[in-house]
N, C-alpha and C positions, 0 to 999 in steps of 0.2 A: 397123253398130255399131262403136265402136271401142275394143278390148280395151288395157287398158295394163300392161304386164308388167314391174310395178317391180325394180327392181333385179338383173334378169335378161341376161345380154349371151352374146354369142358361139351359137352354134347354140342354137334351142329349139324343141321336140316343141309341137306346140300338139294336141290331144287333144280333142273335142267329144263330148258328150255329150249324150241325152234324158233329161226325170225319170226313165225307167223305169232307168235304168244302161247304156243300148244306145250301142255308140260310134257318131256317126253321120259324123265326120268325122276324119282324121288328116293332120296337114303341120308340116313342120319350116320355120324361118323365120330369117331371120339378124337379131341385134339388135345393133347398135353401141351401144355407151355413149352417154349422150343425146337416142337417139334408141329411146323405151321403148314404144311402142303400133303397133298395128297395125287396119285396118280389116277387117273381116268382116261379108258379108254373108247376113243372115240368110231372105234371100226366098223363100229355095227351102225353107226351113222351117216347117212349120205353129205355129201359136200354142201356146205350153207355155212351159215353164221347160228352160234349157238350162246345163250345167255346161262352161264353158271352163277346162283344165287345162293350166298351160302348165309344162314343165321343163326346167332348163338347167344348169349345173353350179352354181348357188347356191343352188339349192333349186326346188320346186316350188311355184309362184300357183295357186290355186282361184278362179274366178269365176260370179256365179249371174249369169243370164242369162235377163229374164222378157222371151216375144216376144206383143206383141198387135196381134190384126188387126181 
């Protein structure tokens, strides 16, 4: 899947989450101006809803994330 992190540049926390609130994954990730998304792969995840939280110094993106298999 591929997450886009609008207006977000310079170092960012990307933070995953399960519905249940459990963190199930954490990486920081470098964003240049222009160049705003990133791809994530979700295979080694079971089917649910999944919360991508991305934060950088302009603020913090929330993304819902429905995976079905």
């Amino acid at each position: 899947m591929t997450l886009t992190l609008e207006n977000l540049t310079g170092k960012v926390n990307i933070r995953v989450y399960d519905m249940n609130g459990n963190e199930i994954d954490n990486f920081d990730t470098q964003n240049e101006f222009g160049h705003n998304s990133l791809t994530y792969s979700m295979k080694q995840h079971s089917a649910g809803i999944y919360y991508f939280v991305a934060t950088a110094k302009e603020g913090t993106v929330t993304k819902k994330v429905v995976v079905a298999q």
